[in-house]
C-alpha positions in Angstrom: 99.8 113.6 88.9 102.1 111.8 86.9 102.2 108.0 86.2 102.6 106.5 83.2 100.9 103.7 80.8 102.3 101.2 78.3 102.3 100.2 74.0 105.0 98.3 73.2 105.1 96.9 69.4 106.4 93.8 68.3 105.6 91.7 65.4 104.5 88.4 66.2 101.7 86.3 66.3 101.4 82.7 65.7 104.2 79.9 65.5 103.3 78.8 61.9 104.4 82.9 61.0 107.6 82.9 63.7 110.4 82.2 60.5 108.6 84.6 58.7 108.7 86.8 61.9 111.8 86.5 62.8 113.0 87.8 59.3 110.6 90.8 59.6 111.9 91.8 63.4 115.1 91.0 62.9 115.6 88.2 65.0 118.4 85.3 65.1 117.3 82.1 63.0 114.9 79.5 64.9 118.3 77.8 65.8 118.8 80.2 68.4 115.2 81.2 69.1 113.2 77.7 70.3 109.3 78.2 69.8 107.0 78.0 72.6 105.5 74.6 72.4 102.7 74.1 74.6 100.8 75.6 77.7 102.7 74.5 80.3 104.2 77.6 80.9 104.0 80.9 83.3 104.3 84.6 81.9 106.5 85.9 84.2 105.6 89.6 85.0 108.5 91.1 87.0 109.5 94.1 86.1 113.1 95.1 85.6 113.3 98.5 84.3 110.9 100.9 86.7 107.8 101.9 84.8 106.0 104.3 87.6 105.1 108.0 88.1 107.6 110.3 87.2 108.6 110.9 90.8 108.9 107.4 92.2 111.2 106.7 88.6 113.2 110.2 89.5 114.0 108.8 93.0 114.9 104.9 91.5 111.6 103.7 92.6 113.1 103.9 96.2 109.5 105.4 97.8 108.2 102.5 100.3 109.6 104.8 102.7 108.4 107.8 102.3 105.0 106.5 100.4 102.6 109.6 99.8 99.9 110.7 97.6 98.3 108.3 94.5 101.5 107.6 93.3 102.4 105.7 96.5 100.3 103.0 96.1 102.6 101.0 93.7 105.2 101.3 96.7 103.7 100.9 100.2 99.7 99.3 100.5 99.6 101.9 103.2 100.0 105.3 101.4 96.2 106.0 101.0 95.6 107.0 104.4 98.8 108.7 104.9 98.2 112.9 105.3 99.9 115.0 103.1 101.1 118.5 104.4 98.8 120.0 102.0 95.6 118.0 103.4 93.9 120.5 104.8 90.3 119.3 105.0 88.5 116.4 107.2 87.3 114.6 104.0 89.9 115.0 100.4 90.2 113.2 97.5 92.5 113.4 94.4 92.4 111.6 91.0 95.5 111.4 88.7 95.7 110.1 85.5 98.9 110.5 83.2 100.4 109.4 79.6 104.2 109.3 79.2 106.2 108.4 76.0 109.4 107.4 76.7 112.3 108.8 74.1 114.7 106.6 73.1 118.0 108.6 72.3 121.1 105.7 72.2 118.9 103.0 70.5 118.9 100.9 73.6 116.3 98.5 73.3 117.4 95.4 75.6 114.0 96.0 77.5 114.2 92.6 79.6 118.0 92.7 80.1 117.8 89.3 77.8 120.9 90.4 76.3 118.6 90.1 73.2 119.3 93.6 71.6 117.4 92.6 68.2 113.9 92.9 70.1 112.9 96.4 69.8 110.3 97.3 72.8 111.5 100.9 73.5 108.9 102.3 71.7 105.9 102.1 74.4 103.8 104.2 76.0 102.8 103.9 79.7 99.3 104.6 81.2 98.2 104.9 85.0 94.7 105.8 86.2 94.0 106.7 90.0 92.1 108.1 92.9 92.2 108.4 96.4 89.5 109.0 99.2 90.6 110.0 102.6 88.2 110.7 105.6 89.5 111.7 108.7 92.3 108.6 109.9 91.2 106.6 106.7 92.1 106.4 103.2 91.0 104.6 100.2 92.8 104.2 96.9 92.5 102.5 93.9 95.3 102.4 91.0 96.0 100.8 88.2 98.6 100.7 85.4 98.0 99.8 81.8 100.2 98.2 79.1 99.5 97.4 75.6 101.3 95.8 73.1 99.8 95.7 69.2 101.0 92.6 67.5 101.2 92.1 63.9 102.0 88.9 61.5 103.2 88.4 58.6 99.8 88.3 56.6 99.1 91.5 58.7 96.6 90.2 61.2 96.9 92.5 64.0 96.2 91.1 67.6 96.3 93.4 71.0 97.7 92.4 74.0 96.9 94.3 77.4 98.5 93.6 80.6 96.7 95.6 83.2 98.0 95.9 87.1 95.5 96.9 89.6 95.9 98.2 93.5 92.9 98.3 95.3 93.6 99.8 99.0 92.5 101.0 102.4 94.2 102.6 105.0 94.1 104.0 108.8 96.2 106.1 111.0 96.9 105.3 114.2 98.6 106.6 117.4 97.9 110.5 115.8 100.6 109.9 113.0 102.9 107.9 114.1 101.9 104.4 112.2 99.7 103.9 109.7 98.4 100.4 108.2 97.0 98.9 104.7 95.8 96.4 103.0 94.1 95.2 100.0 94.7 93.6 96.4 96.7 93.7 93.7 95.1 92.1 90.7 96.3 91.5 87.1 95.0 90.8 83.9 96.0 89.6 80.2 93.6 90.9 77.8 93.9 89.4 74.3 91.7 91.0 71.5 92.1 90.1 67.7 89.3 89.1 64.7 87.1 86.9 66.7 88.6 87.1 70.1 88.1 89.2 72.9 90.0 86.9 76.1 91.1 88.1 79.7 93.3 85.8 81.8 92.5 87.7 85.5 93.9 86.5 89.0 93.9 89.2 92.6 95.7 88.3 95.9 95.9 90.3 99.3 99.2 93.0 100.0 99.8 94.8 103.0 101.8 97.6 104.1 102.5 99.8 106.9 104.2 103.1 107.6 106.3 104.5 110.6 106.4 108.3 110.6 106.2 109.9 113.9 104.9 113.0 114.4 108.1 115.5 113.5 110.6 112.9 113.4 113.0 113.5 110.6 112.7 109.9 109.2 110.0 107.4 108.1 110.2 103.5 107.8 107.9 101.7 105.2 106.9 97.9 104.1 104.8 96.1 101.9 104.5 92.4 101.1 102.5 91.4 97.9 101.7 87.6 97.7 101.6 86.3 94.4 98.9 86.8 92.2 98.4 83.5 89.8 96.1 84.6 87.1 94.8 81.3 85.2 91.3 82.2 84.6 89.8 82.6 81.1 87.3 85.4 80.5 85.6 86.1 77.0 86.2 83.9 74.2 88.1 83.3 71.4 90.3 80.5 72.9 90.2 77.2 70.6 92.5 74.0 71.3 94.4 72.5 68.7 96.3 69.3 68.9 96.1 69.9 73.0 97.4 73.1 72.6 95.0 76.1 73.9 95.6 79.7 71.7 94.1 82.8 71.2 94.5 85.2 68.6 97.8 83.4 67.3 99.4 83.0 70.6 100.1 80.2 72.6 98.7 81.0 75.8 100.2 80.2 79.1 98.5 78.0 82.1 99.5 81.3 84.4 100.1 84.8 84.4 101.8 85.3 87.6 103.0 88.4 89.6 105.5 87.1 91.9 105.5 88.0 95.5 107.2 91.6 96.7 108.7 92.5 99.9 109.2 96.0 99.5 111.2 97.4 102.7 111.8 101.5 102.5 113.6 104.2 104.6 112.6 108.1 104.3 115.4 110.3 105.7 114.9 114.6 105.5 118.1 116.8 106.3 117.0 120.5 106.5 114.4 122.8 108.2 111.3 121.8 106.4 109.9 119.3 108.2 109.2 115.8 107.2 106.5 114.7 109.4 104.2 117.5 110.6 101.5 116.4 112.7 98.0 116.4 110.8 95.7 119.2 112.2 92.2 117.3 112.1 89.8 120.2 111.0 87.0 118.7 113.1 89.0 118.6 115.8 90.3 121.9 115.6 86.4 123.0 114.6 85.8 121.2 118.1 88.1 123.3 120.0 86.3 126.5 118.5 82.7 126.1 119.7 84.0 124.7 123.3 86.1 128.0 123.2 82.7 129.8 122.1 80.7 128.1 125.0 82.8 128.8 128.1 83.5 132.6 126.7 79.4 132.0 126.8 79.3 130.1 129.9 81.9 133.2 131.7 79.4 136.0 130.2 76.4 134.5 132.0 78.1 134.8 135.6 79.4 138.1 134.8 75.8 139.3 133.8 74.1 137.7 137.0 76.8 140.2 139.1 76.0 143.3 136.5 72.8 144.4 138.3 73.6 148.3 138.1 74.7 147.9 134.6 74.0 150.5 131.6 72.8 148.7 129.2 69.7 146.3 129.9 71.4 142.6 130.2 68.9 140.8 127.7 70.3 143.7 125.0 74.1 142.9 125.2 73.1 139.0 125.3 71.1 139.3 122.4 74.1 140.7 120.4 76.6 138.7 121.8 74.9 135.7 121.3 74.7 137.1 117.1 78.5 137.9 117.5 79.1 134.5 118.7 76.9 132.7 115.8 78.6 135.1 113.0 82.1 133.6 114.2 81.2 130.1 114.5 79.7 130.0 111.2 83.2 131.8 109.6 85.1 129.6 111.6 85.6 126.5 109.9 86.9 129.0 106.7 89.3 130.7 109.3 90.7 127.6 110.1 91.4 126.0 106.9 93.2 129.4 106.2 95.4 129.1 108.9 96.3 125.4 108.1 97.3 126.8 104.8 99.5 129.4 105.8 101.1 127.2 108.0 101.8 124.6 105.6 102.8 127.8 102.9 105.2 129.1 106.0 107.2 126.2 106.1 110.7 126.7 104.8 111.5 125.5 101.6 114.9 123.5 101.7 115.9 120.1 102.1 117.5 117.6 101.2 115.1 114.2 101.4 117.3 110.5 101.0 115.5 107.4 100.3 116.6 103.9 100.0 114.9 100.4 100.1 115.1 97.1 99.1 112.6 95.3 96.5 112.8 91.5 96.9 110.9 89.3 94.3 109.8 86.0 94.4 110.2 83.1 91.8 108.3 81.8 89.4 108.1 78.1 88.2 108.1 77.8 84.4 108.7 81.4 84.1 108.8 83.1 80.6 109.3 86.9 80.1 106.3 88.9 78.8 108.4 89.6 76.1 109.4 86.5 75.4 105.9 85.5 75.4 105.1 88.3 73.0 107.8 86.9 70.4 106.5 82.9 71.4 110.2 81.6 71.5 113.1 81.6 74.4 116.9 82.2 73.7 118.6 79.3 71.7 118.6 76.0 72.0 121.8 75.8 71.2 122.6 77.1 74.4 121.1 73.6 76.1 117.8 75.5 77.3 114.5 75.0 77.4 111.7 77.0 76.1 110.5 77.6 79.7 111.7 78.3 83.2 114.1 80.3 81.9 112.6 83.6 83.8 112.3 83.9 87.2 113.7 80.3 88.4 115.2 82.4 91.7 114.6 84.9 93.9 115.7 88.4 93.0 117.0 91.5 95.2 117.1 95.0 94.1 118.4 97.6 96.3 117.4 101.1 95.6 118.8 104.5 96.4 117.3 108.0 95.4 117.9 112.0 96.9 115.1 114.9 96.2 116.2 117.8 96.4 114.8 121.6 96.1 118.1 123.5 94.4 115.7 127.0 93.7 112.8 127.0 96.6 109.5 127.2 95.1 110.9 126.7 91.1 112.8 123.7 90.6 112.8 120.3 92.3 115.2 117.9 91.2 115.9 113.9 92.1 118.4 111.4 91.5 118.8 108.0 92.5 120.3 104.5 91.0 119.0 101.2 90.9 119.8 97.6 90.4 118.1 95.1 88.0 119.1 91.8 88.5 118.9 89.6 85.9 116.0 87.1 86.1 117.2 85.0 83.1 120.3 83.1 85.2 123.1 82.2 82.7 121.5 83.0 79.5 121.0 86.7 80.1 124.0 88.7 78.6 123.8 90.8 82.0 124.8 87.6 84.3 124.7 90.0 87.6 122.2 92.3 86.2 122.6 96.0 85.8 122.6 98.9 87.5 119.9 101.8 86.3 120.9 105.8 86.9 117.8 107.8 87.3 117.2 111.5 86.9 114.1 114.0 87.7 112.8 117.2 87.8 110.0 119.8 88.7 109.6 123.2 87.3 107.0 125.8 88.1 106.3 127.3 85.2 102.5 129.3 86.7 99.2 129.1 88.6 95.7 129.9 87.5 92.6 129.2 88.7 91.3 128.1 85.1 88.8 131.1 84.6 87.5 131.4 87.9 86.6 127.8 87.5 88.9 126.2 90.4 91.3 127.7 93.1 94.6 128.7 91.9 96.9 126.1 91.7 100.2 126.1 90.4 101.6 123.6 87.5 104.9 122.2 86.5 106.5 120.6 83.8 108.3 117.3 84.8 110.7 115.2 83.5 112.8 112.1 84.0 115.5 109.8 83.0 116.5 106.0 83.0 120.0 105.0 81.8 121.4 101.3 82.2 123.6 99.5 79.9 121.7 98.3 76.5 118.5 100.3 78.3 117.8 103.9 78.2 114.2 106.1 78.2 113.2 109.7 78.8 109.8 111.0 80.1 107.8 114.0 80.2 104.5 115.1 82.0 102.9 117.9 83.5 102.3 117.9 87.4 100.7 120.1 90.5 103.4 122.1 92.6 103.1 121.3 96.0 
């Protein structure tokens, strides 16, 4: 249950203040900073450095793949109705919700790979909310992922900016296991609050995903393609126009907020004993199976007794108790059988050695700015010949992705590793011309189980952790997850 939510702080907010700003920040002088000017812009919302659960950031985000639990929704649009090994039960759910403050250790704080190392957004916390409904072959999920920045100008005004993400999902299996489809939404909003405003910019648009996972294959194959979501309309108040220029709370605000369209392609390979795909045991099924078992033993009792004319005992007697015999175990059978499930899934050998790799391809957007770009209300210099917009996301960008989970002490420690690369969405002004390439670190430990009192069944908890390190970029996580 680990995902994580965002505060970044900056101190900006209106272009009258930006000198003043710029001074207070520690930014160049406006002669290599040019102020936003008007709204025809686009807040570009890719997002280079990985912001996700603890495990999907341990692995380099590399999890289209392999795509479980509630954390899989921000890789594959299919992951709500994919079956655990733990799901035991015809109908499950699960909620997660999780804060993680990143810890900054080399003062790294080129968030946006801008190459502009005098913005200082490494001190943020990130948010995620989620739950998840499965029923038999379907799922439902919804997720979504919170960040918020608290801006502050010179005369102290402060104004809030929050940029939510939203998934909202369903899911089927079909063919037993072996392929499971989703679809849904992905919606975003910009939520600007400040003395006398209270505005959303909101905008949703279809994703779908699928999921190859044979029944105890050792490998899986994922996708997901997002289409764009173009958020452009105004919700709330608080927005005036000046001179034909539309603001809210200081800020210039853009014509779009646009998530650009994700192909997100994944590869799940396990090496090791455990196994990776282990059919599903449907508990009605398997419930099924008991009382058709119960009605032939039945069925095979009644043409016994019709032949048992010299028996002992009067026939209508022994039927009579094996008739209560029978009811007692079909009423503890449903129990039985979820105990078995468990042991079976408990049984299972602990090592392995699980590889993941994909590749996240992300789509352009026209007169692109950078949220934090948009957050300061300049772009870099005009003395390097460019304009104030269009300067993020004017091509498509690829990042492949690589990650290994391992299990180094069975049933203590879990660990992950993986790499990443962030390509640089700011063309030739970015310091990082090629981008950069991210080395990521996890890890699990079981530290004990309780049951809370007597209040739930035992379940056993760990303390997690992981690691981002790029050039100019670094950030450290903790949280506190279920062992599984």
């Amino acid at each position: 249950m680990s995902e994580r939510t965002a505060a970044l702080h900056a101190a900006r907010r209106s272009a009258a203040a930006l000198a003043a700003l710029a001074l207070a920040v520690g930014l160049p002088p406006a002669a290599s900073a040019q102020p936003l000017q008007d709204n025809a812009y686009a807040i570009d919302l890719f997002q280079g450095p990985i912001l996700a659960p603890l495990r999907v950031t341990g692995i380099a985000g590399a999890y289209a793949g392999y795509a479980e639990g509630i954390v899989g929704m921000v890789a594959n649009a299919a992951a709500p109705a994919v079956r655990e090994p733990f799901s035991f039960r015809w109908l499950e759910w699960d909620v997660a919700a999780s804060i993680s403050i990143p810890i900054e250790l080399f003062e790294n704080n080129d968030f946006d790979n801008s190459g502009d190392i005098d913005l200082d957004y490494s001190n943020f916390v990130y948010l995620t909310l989620g739950g998840q409904l499965q029923a038999g072959d379907f799922g439902v999920g919804v997720n979504a992922e919170l960040q918020q920045y608290l801006l502050t100008d010179a005369a102290g005004a402060e104004t809030t900016v929050v940029i939510g993400k939203y998934h909202f999902l369903g899911g089927v299996r079909l063919l037993g296991d072996a392929l499971v489809l989703g679809a849904g939404a992905r919606a975003v909003t910009l939520g600007l609050g400040a003395e006398q405003t209270d505005l959303t910019i909101a905008g949703i648009s279809p994703e779908l995903g699928l999921l190859i996972r044979p029944d105890w294959a050792s490998y899986r194959l994922g996708a997901t393609l997002r289409l764009p979501v173009n958020g452009g309309r105004l919700l709330g108040e608080g927005a005036i126009t000046e001179g034909g220029v539309r603001r809210a709370g200081g800020l210039i605000l853009p014509n779009e907020v646009v998530l650009p369209w994700e192909l997100e392609v994944g590869l799940a390979v396990q090496v090791g004993p455990r196994p990776l795909n282990p059919a599903w045991i449907n508990p009605h099924e398997q419930e099924r199976e008991l009382r058709a078992m119960i009605a032939r033993r039945r069925a095979e009792r009644e043409a016994r007794r019709e032949m048992e004319l010299g028996a002992i005992e009067e026939p209508a007697a022994r039927a009579e108790r094996e008739r209560a015999a029978d009811e007692r175990e079909l009423a503890a059978g449903p129990a039985v059988l979820e105990r078995e499930r468990r042991a079976r899934y408990w049984n299972w050998p602990r090592e392995h050695l699980l590889i993941t790799a994909e590749l996240l391809v992300t789509g352009a957007v026209a007169n692109g700015v950078s949220l934090e770009r948009f957050l300061a209300q300049n772009q870099p210099g005009s003395d390097q010949g460019a304009s104030a917009v269009g300067t993020s996301g004017a091509q498509v960008s690829f990042s492949p992705r690589f990650g290994i989970e391992t299990e180094p002490i069975p049933g203590r420690v879990h660990t992950r590793f993986g790499s990443y690369y962030e390509p640089n969405r700011f063309g030739r002004l970015g310091s990082g011309r090629v981008g950069r390439q991210h080395f990521t670190f996890g890890a699990d430990i079981r530290v004990l189980s309780t049951t809370l009192w007597g209040l739930l069944p035992e379940v056993a908890y760990t303390l997690q952790a992981s690691m981002d390190f790029a050039p100019r970029y670094d950030s450290v996580s903790a949280g506190i997850g279920v062992w599984h």
